[in-house]
N, C-alpha and C positions, 0 to 999 in steps of 0.2 A: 842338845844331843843326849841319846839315851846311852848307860854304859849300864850292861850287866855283869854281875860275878858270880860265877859258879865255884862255891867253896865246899868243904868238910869239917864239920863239926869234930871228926874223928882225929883225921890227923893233920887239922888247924891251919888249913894252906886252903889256897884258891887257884883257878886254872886263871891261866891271863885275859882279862879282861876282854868283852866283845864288846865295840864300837858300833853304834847305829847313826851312822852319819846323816839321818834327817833330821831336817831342820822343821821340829814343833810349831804350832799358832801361837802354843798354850803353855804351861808349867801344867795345867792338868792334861793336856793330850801327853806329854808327855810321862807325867805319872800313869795314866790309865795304859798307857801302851809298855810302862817298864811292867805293869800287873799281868797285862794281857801276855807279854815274851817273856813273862817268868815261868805261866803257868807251863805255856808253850814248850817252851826249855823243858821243864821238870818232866812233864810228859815224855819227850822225846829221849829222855833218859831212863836208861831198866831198873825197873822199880825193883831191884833187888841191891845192885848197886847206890841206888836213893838209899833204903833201908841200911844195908850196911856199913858206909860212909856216911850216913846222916847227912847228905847232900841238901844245902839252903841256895837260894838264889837272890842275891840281892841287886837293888840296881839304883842310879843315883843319876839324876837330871843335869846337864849342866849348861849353864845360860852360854851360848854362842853370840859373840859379838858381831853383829852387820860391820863389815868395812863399806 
């Protein structure tokens, strides 16, 4: 499962977490797609607000266990 975070380097807080509830092949399909829905994100964000909040986007894989 991909989870991204939309934080502020400014004032050191993050917006709550977005869950992408697919289920990966890979550990790299899933890195390559937290890369790809970062850029995404950041994009879809007004690059003035990026600039002035120092807006980062980080995002972190996490193994889902098959029942």
């Amino acid at each position: 499962m991909l989870i991204l975070k939309v934080c502020s380097v400014v004032h050191l807080n993050c917006l709550p977490p977005i869950h992408d509830n697919f289920v990966f092949n890979s550990w790299s399909e899933c890195a390559s797609a937290g890369y790809l829905r970062s850029i995404q994100t950041n994009n879809s964000i007004d690059s003035g607000m990026v600039n002035r909040n120092k807006i980062v986007i980080n995002f972190e894989c996490v193994e889902v266990k098959e029942s």
